[in-house]
N, CA, C and O atoms as a Tripos MOL2 file, in Angstrom:
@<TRIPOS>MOLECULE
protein
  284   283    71     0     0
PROTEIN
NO_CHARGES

@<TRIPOS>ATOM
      1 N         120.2760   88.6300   85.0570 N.3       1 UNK1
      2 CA        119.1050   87.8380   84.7260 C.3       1 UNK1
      3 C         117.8710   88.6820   85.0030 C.2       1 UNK1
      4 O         117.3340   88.9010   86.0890 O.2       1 UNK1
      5 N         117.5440   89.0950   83.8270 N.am      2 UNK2
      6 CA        115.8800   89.3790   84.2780 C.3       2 UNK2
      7 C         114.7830   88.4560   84.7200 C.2       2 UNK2
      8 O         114.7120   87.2280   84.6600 O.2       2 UNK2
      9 N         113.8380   89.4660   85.2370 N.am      3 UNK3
     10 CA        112.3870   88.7870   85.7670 C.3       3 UNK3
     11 C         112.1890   87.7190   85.2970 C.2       3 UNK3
     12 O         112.2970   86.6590   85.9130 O.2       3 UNK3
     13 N         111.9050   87.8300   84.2600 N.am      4 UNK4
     14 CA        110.9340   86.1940   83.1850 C.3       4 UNK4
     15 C         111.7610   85.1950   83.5390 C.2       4 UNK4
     16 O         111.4090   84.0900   83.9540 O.2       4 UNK4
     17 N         113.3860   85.7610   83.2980 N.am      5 UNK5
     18 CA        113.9750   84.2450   83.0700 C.3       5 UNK5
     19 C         114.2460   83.9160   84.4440 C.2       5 UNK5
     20 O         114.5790   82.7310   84.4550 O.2       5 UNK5
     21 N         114.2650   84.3820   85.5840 N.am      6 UNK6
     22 CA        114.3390   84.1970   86.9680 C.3       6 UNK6
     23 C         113.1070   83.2320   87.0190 C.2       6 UNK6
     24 O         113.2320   82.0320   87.2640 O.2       6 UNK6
     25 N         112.1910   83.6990   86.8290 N.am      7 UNK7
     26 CA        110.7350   82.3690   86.9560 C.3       7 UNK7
     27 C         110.4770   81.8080   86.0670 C.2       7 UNK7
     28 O         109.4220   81.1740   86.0400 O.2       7 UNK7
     29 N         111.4920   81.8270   84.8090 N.am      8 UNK8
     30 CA        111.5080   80.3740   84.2050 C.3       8 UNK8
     31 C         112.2390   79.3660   84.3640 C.2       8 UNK8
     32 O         112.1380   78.2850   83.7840 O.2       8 UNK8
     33 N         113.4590   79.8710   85.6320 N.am      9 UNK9
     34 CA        114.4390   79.3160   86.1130 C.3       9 UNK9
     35 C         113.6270   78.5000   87.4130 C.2       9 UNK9
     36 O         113.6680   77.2910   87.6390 O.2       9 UNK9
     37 N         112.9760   79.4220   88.0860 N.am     10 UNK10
     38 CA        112.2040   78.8080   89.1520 C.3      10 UNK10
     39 C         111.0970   77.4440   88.8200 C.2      10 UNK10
     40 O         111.1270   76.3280   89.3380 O.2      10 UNK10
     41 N         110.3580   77.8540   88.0140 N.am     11 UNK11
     42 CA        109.6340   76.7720   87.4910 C.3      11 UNK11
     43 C         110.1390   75.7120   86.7080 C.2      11 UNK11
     44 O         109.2240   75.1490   86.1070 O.2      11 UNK11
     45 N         110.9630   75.3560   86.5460 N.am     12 UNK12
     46 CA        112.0140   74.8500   86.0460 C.3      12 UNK12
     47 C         112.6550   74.0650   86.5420 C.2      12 UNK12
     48 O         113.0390   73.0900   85.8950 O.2      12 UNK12
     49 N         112.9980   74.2490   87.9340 N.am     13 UNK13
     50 CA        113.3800   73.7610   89.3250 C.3      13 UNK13
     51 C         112.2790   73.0760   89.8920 C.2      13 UNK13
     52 O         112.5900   71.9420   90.2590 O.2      13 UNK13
     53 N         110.7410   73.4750   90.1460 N.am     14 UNK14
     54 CA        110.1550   73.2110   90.3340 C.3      14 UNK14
     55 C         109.5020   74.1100   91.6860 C.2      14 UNK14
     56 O         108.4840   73.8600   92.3310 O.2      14 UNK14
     57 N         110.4040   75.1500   91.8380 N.am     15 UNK15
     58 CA        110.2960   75.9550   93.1860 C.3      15 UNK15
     59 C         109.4560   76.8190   92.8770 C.2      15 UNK15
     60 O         108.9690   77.2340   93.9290 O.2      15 UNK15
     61 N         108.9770   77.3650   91.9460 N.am     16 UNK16
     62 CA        107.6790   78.1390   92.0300 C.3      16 UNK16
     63 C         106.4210   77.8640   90.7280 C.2      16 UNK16
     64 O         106.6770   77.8910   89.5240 O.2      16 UNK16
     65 N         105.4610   77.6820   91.1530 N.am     17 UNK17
     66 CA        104.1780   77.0560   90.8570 C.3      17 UNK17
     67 C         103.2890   77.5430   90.9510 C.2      17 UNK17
     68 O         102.9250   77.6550   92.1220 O.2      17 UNK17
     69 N         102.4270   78.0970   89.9760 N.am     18 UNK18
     70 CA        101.0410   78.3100   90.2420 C.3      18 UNK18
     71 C         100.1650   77.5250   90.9590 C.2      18 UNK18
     72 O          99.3610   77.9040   91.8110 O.2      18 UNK18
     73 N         100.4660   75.8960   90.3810 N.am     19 UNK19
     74 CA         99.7890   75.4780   91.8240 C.3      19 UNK19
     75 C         100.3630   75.1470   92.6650 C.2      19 UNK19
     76 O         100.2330   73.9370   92.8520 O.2      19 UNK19
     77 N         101.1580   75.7560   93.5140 N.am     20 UNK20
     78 CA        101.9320   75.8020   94.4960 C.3      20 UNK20
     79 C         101.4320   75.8420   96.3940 C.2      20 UNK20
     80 O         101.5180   77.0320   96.6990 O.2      20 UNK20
     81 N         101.1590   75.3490   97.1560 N.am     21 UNK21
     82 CA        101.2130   76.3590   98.1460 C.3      21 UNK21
     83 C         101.9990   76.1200   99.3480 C.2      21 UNK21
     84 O         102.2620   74.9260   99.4920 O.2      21 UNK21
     85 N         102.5520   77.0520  100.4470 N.am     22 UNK22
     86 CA        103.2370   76.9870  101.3490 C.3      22 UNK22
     87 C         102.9330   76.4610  102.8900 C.2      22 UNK22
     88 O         102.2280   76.7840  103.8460 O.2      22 UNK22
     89 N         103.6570   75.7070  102.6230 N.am     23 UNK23
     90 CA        103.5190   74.5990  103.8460 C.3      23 UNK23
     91 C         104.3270   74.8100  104.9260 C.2      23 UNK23
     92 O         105.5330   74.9750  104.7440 O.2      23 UNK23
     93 N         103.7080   74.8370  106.3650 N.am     24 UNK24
     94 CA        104.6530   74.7080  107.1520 C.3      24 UNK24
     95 C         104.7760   73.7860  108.7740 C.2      24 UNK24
     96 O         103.9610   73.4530  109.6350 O.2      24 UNK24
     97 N         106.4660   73.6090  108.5520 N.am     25 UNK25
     98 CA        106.2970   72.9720  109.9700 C.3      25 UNK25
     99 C         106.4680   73.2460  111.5460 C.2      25 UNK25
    100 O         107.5130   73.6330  112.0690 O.2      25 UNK25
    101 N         105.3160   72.9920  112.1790 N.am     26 UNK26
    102 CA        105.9760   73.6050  113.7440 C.3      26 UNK26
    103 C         106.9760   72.4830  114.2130 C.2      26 UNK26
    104 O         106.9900   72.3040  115.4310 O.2      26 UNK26
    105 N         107.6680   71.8330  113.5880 N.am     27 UNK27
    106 CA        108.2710   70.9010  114.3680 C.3      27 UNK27
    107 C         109.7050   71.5360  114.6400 C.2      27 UNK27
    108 O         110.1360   72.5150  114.0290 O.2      27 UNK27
    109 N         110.6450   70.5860  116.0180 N.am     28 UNK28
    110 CA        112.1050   71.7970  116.1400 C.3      28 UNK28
    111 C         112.9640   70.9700  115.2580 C.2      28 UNK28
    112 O         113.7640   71.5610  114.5330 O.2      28 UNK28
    113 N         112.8810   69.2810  115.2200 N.am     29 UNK29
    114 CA        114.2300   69.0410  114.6570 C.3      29 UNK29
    115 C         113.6410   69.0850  112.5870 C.2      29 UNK29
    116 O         112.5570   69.0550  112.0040 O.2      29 UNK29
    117 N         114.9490   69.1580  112.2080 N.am     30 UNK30
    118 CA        115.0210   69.4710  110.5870 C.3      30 UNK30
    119 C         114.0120   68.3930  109.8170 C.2      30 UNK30
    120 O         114.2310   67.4190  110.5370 O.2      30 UNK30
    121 N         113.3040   68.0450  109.0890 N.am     31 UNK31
    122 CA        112.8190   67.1000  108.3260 C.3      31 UNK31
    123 C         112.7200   67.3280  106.6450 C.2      31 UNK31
    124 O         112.3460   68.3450  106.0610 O.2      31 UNK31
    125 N         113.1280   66.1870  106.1280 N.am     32 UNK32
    126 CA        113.7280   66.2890  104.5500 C.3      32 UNK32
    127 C         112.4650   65.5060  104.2840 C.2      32 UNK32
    128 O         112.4360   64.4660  104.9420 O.2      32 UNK32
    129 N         111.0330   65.7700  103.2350 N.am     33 UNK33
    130 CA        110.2100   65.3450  103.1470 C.3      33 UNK33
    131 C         110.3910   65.3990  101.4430 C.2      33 UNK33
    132 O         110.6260   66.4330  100.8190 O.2      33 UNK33
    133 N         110.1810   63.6680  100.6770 N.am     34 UNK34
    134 CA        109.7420   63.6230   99.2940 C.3      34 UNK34
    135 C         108.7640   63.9420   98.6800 C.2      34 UNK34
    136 O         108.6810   62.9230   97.9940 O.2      34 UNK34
    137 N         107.9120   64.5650   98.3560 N.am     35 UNK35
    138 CA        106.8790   64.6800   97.1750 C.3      35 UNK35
    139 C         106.4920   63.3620   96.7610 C.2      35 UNK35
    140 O         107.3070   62.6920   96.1260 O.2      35 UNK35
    141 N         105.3990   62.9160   97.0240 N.am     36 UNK36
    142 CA        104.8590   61.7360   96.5590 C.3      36 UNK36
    143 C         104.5350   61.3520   94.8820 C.2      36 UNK36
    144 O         104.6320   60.2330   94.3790 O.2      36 UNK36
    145 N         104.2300   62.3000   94.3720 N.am     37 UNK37
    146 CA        104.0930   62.8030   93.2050 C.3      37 UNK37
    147 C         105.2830   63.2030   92.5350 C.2      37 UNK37
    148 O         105.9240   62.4000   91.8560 O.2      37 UNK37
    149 N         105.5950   64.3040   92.6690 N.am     38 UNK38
    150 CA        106.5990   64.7300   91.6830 C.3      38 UNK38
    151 C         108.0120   64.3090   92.1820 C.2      38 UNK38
    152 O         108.9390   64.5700   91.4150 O.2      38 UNK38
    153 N         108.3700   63.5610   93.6120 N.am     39 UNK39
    154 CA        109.8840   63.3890   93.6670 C.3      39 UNK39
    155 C         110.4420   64.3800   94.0300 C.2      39 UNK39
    156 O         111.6150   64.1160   93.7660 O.2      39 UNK39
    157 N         110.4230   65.5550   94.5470 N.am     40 UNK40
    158 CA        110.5870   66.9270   94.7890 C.3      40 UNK40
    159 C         111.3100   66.6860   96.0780 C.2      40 UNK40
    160 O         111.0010   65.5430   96.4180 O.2      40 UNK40
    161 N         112.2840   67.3100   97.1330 N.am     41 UNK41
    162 CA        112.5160   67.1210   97.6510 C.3      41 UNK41
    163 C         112.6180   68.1890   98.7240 C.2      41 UNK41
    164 O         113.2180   69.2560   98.5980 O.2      41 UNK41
    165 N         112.0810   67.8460   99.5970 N.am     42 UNK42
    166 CA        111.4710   69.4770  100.5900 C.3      42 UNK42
    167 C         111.7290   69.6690  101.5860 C.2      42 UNK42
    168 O         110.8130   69.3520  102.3460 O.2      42 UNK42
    169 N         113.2080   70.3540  102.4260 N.am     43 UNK43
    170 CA        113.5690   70.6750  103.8760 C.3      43 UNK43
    171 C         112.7200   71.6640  104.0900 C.2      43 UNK43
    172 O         112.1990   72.5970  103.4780 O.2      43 UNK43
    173 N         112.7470   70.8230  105.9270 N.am     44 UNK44
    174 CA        112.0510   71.7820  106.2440 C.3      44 UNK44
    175 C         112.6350   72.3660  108.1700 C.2      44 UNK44
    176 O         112.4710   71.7360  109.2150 O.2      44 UNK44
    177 N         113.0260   73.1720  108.0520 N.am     45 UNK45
    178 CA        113.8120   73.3270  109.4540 C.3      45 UNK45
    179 C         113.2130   74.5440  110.3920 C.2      45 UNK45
    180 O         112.5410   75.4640  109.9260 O.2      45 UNK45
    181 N         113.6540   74.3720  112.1730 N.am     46 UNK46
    182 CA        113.3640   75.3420  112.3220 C.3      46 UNK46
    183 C         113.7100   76.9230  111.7080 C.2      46 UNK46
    184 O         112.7120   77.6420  111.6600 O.2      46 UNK46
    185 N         114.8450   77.4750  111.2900 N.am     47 UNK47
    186 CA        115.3400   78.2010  110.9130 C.3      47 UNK47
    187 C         114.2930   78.7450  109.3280 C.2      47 UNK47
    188 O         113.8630   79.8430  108.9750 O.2      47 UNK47
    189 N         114.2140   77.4380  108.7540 N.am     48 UNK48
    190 CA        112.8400   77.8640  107.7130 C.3      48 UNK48
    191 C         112.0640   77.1040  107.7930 C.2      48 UNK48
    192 O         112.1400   76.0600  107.1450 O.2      48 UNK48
    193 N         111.2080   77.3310  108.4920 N.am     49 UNK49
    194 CA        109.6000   75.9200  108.8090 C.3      49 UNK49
    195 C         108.6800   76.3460  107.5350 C.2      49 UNK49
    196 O         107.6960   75.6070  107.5000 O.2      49 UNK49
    197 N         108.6810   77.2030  106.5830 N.am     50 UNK50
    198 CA        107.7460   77.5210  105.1960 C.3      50 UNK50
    199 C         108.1910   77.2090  104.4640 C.2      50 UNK50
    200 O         109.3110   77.6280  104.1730 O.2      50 UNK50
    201 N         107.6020   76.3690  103.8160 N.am     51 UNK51
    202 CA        108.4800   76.1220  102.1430 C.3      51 UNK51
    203 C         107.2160   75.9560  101.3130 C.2      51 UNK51
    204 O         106.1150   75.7050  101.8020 O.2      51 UNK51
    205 N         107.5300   76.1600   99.6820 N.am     52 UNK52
    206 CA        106.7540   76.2440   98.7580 C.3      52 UNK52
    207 C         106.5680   74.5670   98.4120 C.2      52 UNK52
    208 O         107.4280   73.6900   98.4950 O.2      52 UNK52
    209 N         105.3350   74.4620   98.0550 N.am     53 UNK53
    210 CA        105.2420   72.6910   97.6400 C.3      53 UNK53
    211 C         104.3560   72.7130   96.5670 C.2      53 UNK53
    212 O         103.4010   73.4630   96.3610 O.2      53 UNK53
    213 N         104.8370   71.7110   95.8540 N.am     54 UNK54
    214 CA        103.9290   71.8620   94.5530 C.3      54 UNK54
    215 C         102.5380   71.5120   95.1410 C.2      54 UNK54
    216 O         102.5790   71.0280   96.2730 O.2      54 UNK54
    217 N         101.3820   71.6590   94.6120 N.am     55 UNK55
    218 CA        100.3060   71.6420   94.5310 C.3      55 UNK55
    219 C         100.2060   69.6790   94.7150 C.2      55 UNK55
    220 O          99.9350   69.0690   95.7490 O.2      55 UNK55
    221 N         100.4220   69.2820   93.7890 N.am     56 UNK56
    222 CA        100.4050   68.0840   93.4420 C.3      56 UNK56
    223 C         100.6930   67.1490   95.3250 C.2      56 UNK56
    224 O         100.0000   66.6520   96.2130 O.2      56 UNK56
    225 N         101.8760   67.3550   95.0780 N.am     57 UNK57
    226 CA        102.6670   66.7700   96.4970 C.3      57 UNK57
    227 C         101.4040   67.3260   98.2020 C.2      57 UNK57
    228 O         100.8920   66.5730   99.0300 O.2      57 UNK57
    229 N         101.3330   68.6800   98.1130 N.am     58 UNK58
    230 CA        100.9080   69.3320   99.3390 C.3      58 UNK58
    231 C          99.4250   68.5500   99.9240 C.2      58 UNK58
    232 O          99.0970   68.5870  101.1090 O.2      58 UNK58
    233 N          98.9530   68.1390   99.2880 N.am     59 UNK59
    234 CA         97.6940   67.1520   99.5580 C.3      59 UNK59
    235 C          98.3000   65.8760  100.6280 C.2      59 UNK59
    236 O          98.0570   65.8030  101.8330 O.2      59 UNK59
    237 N          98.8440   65.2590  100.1090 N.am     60 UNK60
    238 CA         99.6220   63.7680  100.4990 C.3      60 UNK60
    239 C         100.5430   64.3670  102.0520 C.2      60 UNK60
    240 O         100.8330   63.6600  103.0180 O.2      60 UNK60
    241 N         100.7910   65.5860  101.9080 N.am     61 UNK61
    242 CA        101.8690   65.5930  102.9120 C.3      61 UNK61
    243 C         101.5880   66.3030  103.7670 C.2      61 UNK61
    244 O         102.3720   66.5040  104.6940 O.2      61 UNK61
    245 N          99.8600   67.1390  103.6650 N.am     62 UNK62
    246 CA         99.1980   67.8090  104.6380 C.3      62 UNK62
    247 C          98.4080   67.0290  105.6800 C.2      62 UNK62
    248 O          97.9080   67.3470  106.7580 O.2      62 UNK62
    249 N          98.4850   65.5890  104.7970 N.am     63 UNK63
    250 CA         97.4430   63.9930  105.6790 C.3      63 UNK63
    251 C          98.7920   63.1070  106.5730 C.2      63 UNK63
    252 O          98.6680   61.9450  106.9630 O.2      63 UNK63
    253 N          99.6280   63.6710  106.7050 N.am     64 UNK64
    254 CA        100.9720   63.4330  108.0070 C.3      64 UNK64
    255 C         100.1700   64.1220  109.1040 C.2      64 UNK64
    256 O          99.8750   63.4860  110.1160 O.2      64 UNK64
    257 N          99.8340   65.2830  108.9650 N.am     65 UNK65
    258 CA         99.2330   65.9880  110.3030 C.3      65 UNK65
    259 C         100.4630   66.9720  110.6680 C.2      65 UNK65
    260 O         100.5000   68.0590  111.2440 O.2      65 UNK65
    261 N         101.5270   66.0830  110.0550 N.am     66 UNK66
    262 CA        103.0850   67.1120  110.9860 C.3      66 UNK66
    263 C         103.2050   68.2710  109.7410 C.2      66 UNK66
    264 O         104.3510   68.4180  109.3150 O.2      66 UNK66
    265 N         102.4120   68.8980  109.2700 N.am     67 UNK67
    266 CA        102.7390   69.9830  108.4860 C.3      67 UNK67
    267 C         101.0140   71.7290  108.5880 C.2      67 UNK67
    268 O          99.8710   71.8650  109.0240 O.2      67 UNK67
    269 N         101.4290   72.0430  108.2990 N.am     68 UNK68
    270 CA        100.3370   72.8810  108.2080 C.3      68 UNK68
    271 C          99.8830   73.8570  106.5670 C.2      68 UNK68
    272 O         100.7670   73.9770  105.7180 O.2      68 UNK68
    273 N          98.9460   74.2620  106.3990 N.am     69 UNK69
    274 CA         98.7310   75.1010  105.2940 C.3      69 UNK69
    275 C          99.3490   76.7810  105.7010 C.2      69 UNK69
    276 O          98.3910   77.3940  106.1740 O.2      69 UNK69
    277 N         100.4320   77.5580  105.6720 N.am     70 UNK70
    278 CA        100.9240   78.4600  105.5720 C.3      70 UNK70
    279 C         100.1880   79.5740  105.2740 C.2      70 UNK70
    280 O         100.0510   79.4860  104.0530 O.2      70 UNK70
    281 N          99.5000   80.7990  105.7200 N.am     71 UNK71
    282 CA         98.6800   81.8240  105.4630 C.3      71 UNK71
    283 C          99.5110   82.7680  104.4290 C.2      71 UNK71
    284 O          99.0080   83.8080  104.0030 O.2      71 UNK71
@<TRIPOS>BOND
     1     1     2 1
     2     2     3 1
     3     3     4 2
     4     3     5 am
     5     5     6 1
     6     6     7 1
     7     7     8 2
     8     7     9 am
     9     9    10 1
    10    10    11 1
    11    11    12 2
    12    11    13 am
    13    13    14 1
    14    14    15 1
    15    15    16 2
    16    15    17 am
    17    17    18 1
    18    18    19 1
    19    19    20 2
    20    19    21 am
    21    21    22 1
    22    22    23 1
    23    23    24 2
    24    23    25 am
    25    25    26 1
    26    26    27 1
    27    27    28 2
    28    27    29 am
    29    29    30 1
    30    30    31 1
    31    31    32 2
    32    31    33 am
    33    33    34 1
    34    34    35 1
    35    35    36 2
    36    35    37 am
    37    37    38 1
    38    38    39 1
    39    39    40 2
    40    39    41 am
    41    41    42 1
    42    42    43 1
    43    43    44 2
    44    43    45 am
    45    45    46 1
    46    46    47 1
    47    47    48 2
    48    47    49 am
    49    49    50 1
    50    50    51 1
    51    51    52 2
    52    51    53 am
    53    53    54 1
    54    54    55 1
    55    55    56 2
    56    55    57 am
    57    57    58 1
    58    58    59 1
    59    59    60 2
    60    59    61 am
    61    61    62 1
    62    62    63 1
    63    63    64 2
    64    63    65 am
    65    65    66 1
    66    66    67 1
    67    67    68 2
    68    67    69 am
    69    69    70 1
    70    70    71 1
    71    71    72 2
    72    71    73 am
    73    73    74 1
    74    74    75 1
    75    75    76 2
    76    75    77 am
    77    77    78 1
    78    78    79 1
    79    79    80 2
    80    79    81 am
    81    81    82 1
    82    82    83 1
    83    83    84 2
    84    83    85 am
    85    85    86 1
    86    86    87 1
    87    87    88 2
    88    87    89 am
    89    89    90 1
    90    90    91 1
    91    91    92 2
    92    91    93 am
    93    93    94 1
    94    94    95 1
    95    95    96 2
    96    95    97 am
    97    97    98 1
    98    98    99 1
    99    99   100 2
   100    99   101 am
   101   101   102 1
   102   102   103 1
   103   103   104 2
   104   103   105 am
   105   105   106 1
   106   106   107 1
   107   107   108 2
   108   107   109 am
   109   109   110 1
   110   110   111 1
   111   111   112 2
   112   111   113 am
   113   113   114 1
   114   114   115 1
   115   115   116 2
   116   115   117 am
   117   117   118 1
   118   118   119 1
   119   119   120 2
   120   119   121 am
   121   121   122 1
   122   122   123 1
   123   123   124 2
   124   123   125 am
   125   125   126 1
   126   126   127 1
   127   127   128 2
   128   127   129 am
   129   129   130 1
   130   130   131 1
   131   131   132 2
   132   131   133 am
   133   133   134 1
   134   134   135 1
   135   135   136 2
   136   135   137 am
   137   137   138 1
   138   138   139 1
   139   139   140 2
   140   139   141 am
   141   141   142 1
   142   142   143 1
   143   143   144 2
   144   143   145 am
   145   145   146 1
   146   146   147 1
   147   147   148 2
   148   147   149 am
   149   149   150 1
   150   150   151 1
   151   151   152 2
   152   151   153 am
   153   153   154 1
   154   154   155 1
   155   155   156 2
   156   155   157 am
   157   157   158 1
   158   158   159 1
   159   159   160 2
   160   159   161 am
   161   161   162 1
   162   162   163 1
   163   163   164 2
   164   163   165 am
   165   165   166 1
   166   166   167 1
   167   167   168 2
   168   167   169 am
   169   169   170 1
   170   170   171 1
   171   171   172 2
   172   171   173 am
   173   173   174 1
   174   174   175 1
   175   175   176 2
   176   175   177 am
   177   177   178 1
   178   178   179 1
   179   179   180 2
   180   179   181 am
   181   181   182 1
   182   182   183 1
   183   183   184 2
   184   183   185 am
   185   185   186 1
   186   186   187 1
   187   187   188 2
   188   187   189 am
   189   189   190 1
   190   190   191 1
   191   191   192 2
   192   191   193 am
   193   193   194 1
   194   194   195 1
   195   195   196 2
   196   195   197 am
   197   197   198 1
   198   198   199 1
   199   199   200 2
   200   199   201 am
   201   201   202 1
   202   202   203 1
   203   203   204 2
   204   203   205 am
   205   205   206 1
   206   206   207 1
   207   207   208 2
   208   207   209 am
   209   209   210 1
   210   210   211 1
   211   211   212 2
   212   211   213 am
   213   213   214 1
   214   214   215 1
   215   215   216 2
   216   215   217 am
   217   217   218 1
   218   218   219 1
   219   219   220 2
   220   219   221 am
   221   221   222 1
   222   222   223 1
   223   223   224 2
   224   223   225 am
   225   225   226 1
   226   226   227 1
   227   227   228 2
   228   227   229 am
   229   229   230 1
   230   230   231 1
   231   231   232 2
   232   231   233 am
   233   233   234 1
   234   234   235 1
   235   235   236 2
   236   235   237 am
   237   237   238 1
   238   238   239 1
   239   239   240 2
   240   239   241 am
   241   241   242 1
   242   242   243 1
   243   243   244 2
   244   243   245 am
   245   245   246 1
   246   246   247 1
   247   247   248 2
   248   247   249 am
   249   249   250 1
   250   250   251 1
   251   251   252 2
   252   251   253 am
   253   253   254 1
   254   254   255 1
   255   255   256 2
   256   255   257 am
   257   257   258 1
   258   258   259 1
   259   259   260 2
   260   259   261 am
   261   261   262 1
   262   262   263 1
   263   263   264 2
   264   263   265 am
   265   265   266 1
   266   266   267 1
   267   267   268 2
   268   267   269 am
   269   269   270 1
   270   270   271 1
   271   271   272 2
   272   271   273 am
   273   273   274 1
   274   274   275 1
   275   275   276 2
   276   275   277 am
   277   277   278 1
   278   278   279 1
   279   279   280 2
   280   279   281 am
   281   281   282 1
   282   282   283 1
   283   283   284 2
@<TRIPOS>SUBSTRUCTURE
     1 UNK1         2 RESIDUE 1 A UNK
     2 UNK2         6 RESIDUE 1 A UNK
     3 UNK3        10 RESIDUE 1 A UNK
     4 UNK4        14 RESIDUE 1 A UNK
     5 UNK5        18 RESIDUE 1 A UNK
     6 UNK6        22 RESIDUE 1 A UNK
     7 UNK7        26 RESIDUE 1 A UNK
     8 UNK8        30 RESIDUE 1 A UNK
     9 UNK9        34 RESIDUE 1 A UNK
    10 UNK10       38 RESIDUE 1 A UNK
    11 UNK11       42 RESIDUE 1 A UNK
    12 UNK12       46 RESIDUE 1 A UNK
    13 UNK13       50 RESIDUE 1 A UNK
    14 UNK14       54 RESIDUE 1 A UNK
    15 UNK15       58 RESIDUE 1 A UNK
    16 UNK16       62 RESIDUE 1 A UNK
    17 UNK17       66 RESIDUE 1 A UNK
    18 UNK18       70 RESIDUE 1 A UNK
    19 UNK19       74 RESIDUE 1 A UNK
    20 UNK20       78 RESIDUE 1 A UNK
    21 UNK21       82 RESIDUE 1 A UNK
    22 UNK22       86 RESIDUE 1 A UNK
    23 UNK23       90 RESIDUE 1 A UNK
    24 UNK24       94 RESIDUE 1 A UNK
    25 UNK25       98 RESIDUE 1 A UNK
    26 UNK26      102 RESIDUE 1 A UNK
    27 UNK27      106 RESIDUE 1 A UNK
    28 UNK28      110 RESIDUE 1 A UNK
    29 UNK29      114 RESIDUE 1 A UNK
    30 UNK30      118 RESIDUE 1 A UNK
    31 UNK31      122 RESIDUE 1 A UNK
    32 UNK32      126 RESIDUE 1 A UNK
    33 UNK33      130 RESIDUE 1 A UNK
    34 UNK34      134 RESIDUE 1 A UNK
    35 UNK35      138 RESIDUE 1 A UNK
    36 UNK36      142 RESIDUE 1 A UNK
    37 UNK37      146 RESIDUE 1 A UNK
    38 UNK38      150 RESIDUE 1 A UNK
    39 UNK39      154 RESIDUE 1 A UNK
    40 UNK40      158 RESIDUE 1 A UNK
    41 UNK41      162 RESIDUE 1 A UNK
    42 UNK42      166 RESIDUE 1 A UNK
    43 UNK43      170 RESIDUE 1 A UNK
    44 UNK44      174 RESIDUE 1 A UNK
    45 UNK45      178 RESIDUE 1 A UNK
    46 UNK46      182 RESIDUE 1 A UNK
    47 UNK47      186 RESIDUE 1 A UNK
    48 UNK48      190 RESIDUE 1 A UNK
    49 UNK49      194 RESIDUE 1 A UNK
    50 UNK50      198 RESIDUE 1 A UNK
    51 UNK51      202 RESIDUE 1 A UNK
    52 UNK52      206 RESIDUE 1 A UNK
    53 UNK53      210 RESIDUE 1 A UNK
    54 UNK54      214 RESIDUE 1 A UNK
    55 UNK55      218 RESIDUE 1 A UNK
    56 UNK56      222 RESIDUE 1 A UNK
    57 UNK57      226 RESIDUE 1 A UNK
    58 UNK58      230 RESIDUE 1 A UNK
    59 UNK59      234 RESIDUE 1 A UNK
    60 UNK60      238 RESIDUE 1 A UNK
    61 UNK61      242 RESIDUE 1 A UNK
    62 UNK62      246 RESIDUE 1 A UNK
    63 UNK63      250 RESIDUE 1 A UNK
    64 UNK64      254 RESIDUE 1 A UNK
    65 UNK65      258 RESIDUE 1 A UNK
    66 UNK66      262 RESIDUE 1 A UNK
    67 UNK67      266 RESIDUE 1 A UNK
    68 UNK68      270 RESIDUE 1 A UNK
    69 UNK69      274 RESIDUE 1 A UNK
    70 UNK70      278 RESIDUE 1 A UNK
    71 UNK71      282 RESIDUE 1 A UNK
């Protein structure tokens, strides 16, 4: 699989987004968070506390407080 179709596969999925950005949690136990918007469905664990969030969703789920904006 080449490049293109790798991130047409991704966007596709919904896992990578221009308006995308990476969110993360300091929390220790695992949390499975929905997308308010798109239905998306977003673990988030210690092992990977960053995950990509659509744009759309990352608004709604940055006003929990239990997440952060990812540098």
């Amino acid at each position: 699989m080449c490049c293109d179709q790798a991130r047409s596969s991704l966007r596709a999925n919904g896992t990578a987004n221009e308006a995308a950005l990476k969110l993360s949690y300091p929390g220790y136990a695992p949390v499975n968070v929905r997308g308010p918007l798109t239905g998306q469905l977003y673990q988030f664990s210690r092992p990977h506390p960053v995950q990509t969030v659509d744009a759309r969703d990352a608004m709604s789920i940055l006003k929990t407080r239990l997440f952060r904006q990812a540098r």
